[in-house]
C-alpha positions in Angstrom: 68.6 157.9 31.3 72.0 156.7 32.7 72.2 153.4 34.1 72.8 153.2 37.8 74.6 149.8 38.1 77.5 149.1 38.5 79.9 146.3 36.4 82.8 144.2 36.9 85.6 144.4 34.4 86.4 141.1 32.7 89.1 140.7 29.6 88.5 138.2 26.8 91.6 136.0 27.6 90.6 135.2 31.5 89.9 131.7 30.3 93.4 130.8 29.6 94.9 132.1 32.8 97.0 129.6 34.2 95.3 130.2 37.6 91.7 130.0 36.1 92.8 126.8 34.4 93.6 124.9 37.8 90.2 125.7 39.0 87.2 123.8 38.4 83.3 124.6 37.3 82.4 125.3 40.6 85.3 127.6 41.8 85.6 129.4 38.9 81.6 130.5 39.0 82.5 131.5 42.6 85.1 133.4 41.9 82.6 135.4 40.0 80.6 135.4 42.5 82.7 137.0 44.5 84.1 140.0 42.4 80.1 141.0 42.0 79.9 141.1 45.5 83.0 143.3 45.8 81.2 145.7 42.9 77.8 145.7 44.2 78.5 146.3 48.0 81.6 148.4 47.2 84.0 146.4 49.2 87.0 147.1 47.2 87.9 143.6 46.9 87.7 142.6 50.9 84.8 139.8 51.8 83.7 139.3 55.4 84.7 135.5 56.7 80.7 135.4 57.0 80.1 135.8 53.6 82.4 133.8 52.1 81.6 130.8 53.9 78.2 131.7 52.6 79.4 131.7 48.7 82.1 129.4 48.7 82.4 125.6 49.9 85.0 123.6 51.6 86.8 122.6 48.2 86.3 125.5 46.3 87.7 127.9 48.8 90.6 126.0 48.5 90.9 126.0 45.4 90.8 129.8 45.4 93.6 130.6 47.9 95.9 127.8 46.4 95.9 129.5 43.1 96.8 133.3 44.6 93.1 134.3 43.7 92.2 135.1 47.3 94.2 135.9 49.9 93.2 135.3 53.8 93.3 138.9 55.7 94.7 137.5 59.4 97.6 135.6 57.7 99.1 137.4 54.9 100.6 141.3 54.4 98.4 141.8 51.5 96.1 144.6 51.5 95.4 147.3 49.1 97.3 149.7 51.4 100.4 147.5 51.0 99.8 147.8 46.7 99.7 151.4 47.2 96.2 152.1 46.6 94.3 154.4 49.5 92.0 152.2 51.4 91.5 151.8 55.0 92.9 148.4 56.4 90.0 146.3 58.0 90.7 144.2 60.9 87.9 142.4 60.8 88.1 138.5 59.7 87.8 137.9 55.9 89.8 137.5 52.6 90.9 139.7 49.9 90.3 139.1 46.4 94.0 139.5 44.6 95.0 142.6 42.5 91.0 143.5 42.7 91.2 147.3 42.8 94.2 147.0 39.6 90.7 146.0 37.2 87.6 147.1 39.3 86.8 150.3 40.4 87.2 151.3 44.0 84.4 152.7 46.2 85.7 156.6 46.1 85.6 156.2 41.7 82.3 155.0 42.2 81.1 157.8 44.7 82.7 160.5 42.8 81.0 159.0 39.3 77.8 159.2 41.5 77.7 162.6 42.4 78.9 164.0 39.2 75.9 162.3 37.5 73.9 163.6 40.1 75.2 167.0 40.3 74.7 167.2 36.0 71.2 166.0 36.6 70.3 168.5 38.7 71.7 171.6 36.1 70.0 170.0 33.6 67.1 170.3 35.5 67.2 173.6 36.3 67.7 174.1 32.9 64.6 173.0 31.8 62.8 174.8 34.2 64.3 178.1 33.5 63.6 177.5 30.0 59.9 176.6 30.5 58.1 180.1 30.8 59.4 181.1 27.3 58.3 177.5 25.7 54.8 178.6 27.8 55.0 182.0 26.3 55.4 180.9 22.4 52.7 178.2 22.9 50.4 180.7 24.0 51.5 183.2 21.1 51.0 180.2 18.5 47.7 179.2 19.9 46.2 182.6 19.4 47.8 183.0 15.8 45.9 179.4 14.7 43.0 180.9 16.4 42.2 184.0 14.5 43.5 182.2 11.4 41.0 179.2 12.2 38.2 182.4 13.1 39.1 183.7 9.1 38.2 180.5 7.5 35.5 179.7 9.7 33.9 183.5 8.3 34.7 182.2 4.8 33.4 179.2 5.4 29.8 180.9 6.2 29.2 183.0 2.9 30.9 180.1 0.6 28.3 177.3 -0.2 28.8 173.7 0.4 30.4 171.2 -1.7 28.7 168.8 -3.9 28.1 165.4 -1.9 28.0 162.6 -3.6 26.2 159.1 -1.9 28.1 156.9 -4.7 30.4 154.4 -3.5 34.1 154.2 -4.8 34.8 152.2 -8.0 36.5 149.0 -6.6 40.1 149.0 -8.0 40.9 146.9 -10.9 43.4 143.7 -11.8 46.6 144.4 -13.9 44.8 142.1 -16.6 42.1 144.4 -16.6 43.7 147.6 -16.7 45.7 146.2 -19.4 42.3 145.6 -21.3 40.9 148.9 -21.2 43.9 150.8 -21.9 43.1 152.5 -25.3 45.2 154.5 -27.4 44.0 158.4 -28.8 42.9 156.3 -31.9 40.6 154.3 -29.5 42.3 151.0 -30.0 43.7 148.3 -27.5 48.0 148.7 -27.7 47.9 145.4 -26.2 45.9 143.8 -29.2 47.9 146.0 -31.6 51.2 144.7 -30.7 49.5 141.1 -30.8 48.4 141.7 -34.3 51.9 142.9 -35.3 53.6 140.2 -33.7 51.5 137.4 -35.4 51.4 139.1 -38.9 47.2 139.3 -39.1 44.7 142.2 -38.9 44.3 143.5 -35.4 40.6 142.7 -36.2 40.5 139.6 -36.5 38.4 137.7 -34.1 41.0 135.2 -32.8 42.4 138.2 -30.7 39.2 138.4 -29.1 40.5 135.8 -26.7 43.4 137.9 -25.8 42.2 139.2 -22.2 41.4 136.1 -21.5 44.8 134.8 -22.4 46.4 137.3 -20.3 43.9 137.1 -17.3 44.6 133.2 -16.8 48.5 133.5 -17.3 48.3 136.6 -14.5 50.1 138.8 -16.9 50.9 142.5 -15.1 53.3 144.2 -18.2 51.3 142.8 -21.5 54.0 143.9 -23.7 56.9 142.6 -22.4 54.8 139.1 -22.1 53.7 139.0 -25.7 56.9 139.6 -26.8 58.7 137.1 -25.0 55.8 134.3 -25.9 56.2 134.9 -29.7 60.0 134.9 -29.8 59.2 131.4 -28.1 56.8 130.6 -30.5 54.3 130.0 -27.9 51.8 133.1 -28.8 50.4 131.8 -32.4 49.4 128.4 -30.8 47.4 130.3 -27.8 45.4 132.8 -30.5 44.6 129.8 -32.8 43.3 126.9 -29.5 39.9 126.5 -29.4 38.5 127.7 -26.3 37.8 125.6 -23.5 34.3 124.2 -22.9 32.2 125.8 -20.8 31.8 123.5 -17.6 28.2 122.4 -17.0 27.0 123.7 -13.9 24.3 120.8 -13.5 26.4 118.1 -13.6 26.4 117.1 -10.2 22.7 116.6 -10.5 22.4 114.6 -12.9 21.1 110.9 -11.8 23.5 108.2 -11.5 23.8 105.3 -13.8 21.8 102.1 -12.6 24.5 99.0 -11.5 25.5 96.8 -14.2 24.7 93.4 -13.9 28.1 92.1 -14.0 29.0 94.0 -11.2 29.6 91.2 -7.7 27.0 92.0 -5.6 23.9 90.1 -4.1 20.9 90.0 -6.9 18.6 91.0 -4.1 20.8 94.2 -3.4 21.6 95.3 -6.7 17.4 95.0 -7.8 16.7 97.2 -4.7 18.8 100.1 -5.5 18.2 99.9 -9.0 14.9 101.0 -8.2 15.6 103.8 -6.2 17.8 105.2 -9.0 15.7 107.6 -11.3 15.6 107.0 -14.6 15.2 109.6 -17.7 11.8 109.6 -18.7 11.1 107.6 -22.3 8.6 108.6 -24.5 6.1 105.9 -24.6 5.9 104.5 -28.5 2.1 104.8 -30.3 1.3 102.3 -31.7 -0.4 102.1 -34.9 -3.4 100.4 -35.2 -4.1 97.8 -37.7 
């Protein structure tokens, strides 16, 4: 959709104009100001003596006409009519802003603009609405094809029996590491143990490369081959086959009972007797004693 708005034309060197250099913050963001007001009301540069004593201040409407920004309309022969562009001269009290319709566009450009978007909206319209029976026309024609078509399979459908349902759930998908295990070869073997057998010189039977899922499910390994070739040109692979491996950890070993306080241990006698004998002990076999 076309935008509406209207803009104001600004060039990328205004900031070094000699005149926008004499003003300050405040005049130079009503100067702004100002040429929106022009654009937006479609002014062609002229402001009403009313509004710009309701824009501008004292100072900065001072500023303004001393640098040749603005112009006062009673007391100067300035007027787009005089620069040779076709406006009607107001008499009414106000200010012209200088050389305005030389960047900005005057109210007949932006009427004309207007009506020639409006004018191509309105073919474009017609357009569509012209071309909307025959769009109605095919829909209907494609409706009724997908309807005997769907009528066919559905007859099909009736005199062709069911297929198999099955209630098992899907195999959950498995870990690089894993997948690298149970890839076999046509001979049945692992190529992952093979090339670890070739690599270390020994028998791809041999029991230390029982490990070797293991090894490559802790190290995360996702392309086995590649890995085991770079760890035995480092010399890293031997010493991982021949490690013992690690100890199983002992589940129970959070319950087992603490140790009873030492006695050198600085604490009050009384203290260190009472929790002592809260602390469970590992039952001793009492000794028999022989008699004589």
């Amino acid at each position: 959709m076309a935008d509406a708005r209207t803009f104001i034309k600004v060039h990328d060197g205004l900031d070094e104009h000699p005149k926008i250099e004499a003003l300050s913050d405040r005049a130079f963001r009503h100067l702004i100001t100002l040429w929106c007001y022009c654009s937006r009301n479609l002014t062609d540069g002229f402001i009403s003596e009313r509004t710009w004593k309701r824009i501008t201040n004292p100072r900065t409407a001072r500023e303004l006409i001393e640098v040749g920004l603005v112009t006062d309309a009673t007391s100067s022969s300035y007027s787009p009519v005089t620069m040779g562009r076709d406006h009607s001269v107001t008499t009414a009290r106000g200010y012209w802003m200088h050389d305005y319709l030389d960047h900005q566009r005057s109210r007949a450009e932006v009427e004309d603009l207007t009506e020639k978007r409006r004018s191509a909206g309105r073919k474009g319209g017609k357009a569509r609405a012209s071309s909307q029976p025959t769009s109605q026309a095919n829909a209907s024609a494609s409706a009724t094809a997908s309807g005997k078509q769907n009528g066919s399979r559905a007859e099909q459908s009736r005199f062709s029996p069911p297929p198999p349902s099955s209630n098992e759930p899907p195999a959950p998908a498995e870990s690089p590491a894993n997948a690298a295990e149970r890839e076999t070869t046509p001979t049945g073997h692992n190529p992952a143990r093979q090339l670890a057998a070739t690599l270390l010189g020994i028998d791809s039977n041999d029991p230390r490369l029982d490990r070797l899922p293991d090894i490559l499910r802790a190290n995360n390994v996702r392309a086995p081959a590649a890995w085991l070739r770079a760890t035995a040109q480092a010399g890293d692979l031997a010493p991982l086959i021949d490690a013992p491996p690690d100890p199983e950890p002992d589940p129970w070993a959070h319950l087992k009972p603490p140790e009873p306080i030492p006695d050198g241990t600085p604490m009050p006698e009384e203290l260190r007797r009472v929790v002592n004998a809260h602390i469970r002990r590992p039952a001793t076999t009492p000794t028999r004693k022989d008699t004589p």
